[in-house]
N, CA, C and O atoms as a Maestro MAE file, in Angstrom:
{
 s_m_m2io_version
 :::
 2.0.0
}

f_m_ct {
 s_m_title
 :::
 protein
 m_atom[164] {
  # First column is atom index #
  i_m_mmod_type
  r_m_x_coord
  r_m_y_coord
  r_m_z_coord
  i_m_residue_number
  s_m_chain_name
  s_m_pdb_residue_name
  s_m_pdb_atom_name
  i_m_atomic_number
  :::
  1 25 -3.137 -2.444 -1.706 1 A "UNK " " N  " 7
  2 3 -2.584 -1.378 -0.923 1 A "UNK " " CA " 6
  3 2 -1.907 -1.938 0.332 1 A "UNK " " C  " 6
  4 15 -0.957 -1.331 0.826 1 A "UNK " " O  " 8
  5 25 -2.189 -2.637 0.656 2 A "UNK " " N  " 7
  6 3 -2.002 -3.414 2.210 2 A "UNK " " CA " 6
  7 2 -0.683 -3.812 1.885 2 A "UNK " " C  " 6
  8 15 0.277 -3.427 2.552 2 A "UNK " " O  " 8
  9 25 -0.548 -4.719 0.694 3 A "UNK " " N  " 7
  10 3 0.764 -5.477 0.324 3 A "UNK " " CA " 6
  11 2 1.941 -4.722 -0.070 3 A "UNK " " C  " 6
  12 15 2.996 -5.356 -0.081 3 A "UNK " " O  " 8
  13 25 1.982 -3.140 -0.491 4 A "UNK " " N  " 7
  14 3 2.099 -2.103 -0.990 4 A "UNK " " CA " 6
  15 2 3.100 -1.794 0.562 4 A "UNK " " C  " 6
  16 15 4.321 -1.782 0.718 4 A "UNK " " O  " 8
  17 25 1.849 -1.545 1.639 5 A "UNK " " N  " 7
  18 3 2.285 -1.047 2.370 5 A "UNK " " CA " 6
  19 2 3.166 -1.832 3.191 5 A "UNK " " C  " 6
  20 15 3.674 -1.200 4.118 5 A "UNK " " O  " 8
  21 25 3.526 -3.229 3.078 6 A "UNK " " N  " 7
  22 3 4.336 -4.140 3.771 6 A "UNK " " CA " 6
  23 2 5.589 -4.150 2.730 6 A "UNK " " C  " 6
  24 15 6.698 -4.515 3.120 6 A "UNK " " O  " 8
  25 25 5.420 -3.842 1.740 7 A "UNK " " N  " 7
  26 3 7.070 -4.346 0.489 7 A "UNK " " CA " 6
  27 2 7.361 -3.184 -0.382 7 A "UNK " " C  " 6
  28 15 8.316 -3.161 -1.159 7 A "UNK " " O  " 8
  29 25 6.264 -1.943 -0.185 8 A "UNK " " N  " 7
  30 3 6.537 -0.987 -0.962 8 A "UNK " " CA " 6
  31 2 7.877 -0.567 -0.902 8 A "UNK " " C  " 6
  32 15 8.479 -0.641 0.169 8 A "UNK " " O  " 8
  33 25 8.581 -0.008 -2.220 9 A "UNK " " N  " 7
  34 3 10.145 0.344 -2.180 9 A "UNK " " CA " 6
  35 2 10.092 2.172 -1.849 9 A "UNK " " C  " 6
  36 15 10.816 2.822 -1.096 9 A "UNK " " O  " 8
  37 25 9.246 2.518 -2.501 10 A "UNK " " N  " 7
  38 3 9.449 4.024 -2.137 10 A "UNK " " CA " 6
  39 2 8.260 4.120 -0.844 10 A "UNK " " C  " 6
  40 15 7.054 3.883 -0.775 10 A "UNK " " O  " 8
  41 25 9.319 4.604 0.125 11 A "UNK " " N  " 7
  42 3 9.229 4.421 1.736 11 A "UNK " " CA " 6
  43 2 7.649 5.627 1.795 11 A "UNK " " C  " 6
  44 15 6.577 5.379 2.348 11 A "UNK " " O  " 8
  45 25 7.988 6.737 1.124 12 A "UNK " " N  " 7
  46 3 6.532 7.765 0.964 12 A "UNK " " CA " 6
  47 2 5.029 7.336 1.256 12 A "UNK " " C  " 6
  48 15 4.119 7.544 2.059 12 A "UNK " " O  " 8
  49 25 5.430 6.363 -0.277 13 A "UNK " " N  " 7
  50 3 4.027 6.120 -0.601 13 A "UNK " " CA " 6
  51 2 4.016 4.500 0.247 13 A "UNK " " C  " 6
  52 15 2.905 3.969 0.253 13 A "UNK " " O  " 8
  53 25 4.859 3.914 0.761 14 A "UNK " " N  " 7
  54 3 4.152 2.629 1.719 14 A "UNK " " CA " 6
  55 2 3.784 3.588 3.092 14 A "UNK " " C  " 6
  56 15 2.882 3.295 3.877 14 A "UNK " " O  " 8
  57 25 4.532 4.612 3.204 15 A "UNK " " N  " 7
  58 3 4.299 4.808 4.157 15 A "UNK " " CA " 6
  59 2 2.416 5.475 4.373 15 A "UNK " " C  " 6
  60 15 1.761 5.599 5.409 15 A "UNK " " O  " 8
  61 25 2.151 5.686 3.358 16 A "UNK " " N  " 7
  62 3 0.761 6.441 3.013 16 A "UNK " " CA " 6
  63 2 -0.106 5.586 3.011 16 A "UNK " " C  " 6
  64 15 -1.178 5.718 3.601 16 A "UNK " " O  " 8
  65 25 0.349 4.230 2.113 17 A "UNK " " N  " 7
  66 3 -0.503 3.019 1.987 17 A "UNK " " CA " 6
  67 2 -0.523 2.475 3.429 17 A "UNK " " C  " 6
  68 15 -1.694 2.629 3.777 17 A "UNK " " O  " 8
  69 25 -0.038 2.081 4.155 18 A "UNK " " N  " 7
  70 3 0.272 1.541 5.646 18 A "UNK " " CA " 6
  71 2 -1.103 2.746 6.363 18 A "UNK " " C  " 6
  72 15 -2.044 2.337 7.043 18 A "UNK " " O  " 8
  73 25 -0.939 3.816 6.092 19 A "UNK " " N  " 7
  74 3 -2.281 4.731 6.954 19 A "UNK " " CA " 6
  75 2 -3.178 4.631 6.344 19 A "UNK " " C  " 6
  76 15 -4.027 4.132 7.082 19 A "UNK " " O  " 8
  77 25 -3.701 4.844 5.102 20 A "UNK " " N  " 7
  78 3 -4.790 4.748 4.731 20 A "UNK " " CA " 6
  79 2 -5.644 3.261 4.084 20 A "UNK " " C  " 6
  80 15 -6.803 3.233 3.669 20 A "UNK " " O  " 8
  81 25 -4.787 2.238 4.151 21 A "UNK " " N  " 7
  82 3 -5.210 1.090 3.776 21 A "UNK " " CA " 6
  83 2 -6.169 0.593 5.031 21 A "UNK " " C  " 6
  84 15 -6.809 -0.383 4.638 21 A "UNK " " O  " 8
  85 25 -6.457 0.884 6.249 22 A "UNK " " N  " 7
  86 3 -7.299 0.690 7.078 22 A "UNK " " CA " 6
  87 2 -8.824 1.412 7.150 22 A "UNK " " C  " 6
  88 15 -9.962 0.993 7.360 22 A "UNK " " O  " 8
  89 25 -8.189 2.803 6.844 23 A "UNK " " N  " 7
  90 3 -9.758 3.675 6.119 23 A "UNK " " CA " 6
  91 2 -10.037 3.036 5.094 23 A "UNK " " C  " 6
  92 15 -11.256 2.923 5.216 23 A "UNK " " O  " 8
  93 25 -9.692 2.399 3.915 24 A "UNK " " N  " 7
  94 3 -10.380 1.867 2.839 24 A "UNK " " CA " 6
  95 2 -10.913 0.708 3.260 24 A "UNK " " C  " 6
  96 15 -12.074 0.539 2.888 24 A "UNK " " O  " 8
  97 25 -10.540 0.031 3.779 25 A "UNK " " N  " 7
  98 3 -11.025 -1.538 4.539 25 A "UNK " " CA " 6
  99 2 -12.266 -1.140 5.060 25 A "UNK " " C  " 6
  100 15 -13.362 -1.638 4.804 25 A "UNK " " O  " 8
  101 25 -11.980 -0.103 5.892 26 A "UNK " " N  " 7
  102 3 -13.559 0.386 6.828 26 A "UNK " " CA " 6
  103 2 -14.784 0.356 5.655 26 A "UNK " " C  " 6
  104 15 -15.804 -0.326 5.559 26 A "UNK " " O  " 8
  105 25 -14.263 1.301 4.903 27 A "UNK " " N  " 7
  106 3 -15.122 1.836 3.980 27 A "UNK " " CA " 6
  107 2 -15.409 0.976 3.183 27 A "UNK " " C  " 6
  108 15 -16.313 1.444 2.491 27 A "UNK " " O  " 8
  109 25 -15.173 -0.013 2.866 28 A "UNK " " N  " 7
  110 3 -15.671 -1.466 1.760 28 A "UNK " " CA " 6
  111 2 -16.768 -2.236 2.944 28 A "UNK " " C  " 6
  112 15 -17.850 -2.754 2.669 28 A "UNK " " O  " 8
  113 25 -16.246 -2.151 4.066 29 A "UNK " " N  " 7
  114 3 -16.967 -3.292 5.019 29 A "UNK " " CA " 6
  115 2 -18.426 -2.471 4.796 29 A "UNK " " C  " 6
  116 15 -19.521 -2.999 4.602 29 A "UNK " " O  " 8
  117 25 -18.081 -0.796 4.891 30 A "UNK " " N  " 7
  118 3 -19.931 -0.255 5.460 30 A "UNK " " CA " 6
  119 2 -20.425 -0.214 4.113 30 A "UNK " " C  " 6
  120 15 -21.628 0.040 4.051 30 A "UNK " " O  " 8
  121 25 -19.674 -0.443 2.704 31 A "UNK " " N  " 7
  122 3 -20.389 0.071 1.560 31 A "UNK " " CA " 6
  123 2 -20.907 -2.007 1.479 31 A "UNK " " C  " 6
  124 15 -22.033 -2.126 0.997 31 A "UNK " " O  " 8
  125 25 -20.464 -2.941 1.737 32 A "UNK " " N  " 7
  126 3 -20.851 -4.260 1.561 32 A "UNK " " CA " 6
  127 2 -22.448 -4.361 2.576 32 A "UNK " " C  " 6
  128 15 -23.525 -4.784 2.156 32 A "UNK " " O  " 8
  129 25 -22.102 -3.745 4.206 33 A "UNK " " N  " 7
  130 3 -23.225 -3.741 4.591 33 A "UNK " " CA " 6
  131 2 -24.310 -3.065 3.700 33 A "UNK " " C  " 6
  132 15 -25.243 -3.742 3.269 33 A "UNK " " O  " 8
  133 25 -24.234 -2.154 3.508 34 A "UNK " " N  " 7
  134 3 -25.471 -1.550 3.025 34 A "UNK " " CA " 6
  135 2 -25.474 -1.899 1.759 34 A "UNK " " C  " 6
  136 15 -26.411 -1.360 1.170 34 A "UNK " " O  " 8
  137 25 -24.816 -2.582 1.076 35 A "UNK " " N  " 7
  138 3 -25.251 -3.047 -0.487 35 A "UNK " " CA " 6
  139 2 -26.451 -4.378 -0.076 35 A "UNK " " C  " 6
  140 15 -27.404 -4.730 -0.771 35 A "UNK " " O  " 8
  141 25 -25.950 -5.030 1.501 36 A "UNK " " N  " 7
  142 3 -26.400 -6.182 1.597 36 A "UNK " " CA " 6
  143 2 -28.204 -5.895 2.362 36 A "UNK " " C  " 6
  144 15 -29.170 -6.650 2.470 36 A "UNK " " O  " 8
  145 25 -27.984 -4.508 2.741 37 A "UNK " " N  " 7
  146 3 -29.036 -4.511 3.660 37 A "UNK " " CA " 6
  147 2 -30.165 -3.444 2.551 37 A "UNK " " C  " 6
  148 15 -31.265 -3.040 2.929 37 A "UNK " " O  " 8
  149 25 -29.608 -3.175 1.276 38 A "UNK " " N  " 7
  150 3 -30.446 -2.603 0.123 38 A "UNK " " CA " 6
  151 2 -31.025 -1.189 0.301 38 A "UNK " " C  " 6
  152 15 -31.856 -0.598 -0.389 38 A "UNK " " O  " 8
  153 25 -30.282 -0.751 1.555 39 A "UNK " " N  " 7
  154 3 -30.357 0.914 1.270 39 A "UNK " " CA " 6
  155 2 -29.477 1.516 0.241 39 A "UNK " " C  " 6
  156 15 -28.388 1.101 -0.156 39 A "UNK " " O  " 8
  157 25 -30.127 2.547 -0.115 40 A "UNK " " N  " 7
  158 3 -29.996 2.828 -1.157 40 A "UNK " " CA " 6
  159 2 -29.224 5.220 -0.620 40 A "UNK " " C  " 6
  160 15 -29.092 6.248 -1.284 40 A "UNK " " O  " 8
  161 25 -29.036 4.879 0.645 41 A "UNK " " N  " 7
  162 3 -28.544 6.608 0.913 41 A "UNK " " CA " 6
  163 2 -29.773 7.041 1.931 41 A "UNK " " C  " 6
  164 15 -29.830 8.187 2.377 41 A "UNK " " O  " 8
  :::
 }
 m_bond[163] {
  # First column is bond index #
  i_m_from
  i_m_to
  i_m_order
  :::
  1 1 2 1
  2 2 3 1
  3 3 4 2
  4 3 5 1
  5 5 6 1
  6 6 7 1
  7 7 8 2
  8 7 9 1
  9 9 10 1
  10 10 11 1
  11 11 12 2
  12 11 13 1
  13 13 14 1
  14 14 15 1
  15 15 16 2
  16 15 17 1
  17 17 18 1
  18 18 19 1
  19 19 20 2
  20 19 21 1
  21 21 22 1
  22 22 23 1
  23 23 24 2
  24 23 25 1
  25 25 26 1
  26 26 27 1
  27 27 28 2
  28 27 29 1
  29 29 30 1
  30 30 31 1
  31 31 32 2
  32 31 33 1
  33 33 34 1
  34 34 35 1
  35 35 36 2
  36 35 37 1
  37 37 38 1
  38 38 39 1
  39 39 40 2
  40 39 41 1
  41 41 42 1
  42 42 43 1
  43 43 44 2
  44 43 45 1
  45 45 46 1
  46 46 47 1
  47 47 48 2
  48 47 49 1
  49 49 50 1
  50 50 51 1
  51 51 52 2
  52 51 53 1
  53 53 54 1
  54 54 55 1
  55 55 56 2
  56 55 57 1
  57 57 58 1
  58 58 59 1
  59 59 60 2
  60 59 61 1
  61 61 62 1
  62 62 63 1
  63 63 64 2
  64 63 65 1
  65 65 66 1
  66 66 67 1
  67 67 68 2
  68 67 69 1
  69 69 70 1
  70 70 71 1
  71 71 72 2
  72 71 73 1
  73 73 74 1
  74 74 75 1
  75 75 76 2
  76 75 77 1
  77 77 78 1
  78 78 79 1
  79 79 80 2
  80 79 81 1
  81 81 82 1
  82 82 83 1
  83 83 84 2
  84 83 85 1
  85 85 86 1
  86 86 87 1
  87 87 88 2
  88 87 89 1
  89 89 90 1
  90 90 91 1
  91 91 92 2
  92 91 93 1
  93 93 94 1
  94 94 95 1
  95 95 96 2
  96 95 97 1
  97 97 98 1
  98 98 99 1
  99 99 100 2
  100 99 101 1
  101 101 102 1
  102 102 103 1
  103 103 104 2
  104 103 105 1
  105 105 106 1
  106 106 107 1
  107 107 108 2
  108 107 109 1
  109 109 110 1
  110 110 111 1
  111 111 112 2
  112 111 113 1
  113 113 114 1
  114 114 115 1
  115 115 116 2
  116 115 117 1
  117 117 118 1
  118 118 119 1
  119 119 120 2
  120 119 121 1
  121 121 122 1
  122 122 123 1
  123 123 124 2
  124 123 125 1
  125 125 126 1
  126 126 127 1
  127 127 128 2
  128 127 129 1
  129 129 130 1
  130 130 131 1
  131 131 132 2
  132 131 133 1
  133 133 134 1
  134 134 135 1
  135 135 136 2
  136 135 137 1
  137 137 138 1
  138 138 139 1
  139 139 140 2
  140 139 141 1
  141 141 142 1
  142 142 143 1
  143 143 144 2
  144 143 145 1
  145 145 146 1
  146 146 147 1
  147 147 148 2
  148 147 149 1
  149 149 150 1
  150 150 151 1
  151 151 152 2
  152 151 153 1
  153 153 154 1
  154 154 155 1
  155 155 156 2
  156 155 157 1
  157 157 158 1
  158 158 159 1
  159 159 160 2
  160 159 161 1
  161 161 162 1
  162 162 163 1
  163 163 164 2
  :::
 }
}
């Protein structure tokens, strides 16, 4: 998505990828913490 959002051709959807490719980043970092720290919710 990231790379998407730097070379994407249809301007829309980089432009979508460029905003939300930082919420998904977030969201991998807190789902890695807590995979690592074995809560479970």
């Amino acid at each position: 998505m990231t790379s998407y959002a730097k070379n994407g051709r249809a301007k829309h959807l980089a432009a979508h990828a460029k905003k939300t490719a930082p919420v998904i980043r977030q969201h991998l970092k807190h789902a890695q913490q807590l995979s690592k720290s074995g809560s479970q919710g």
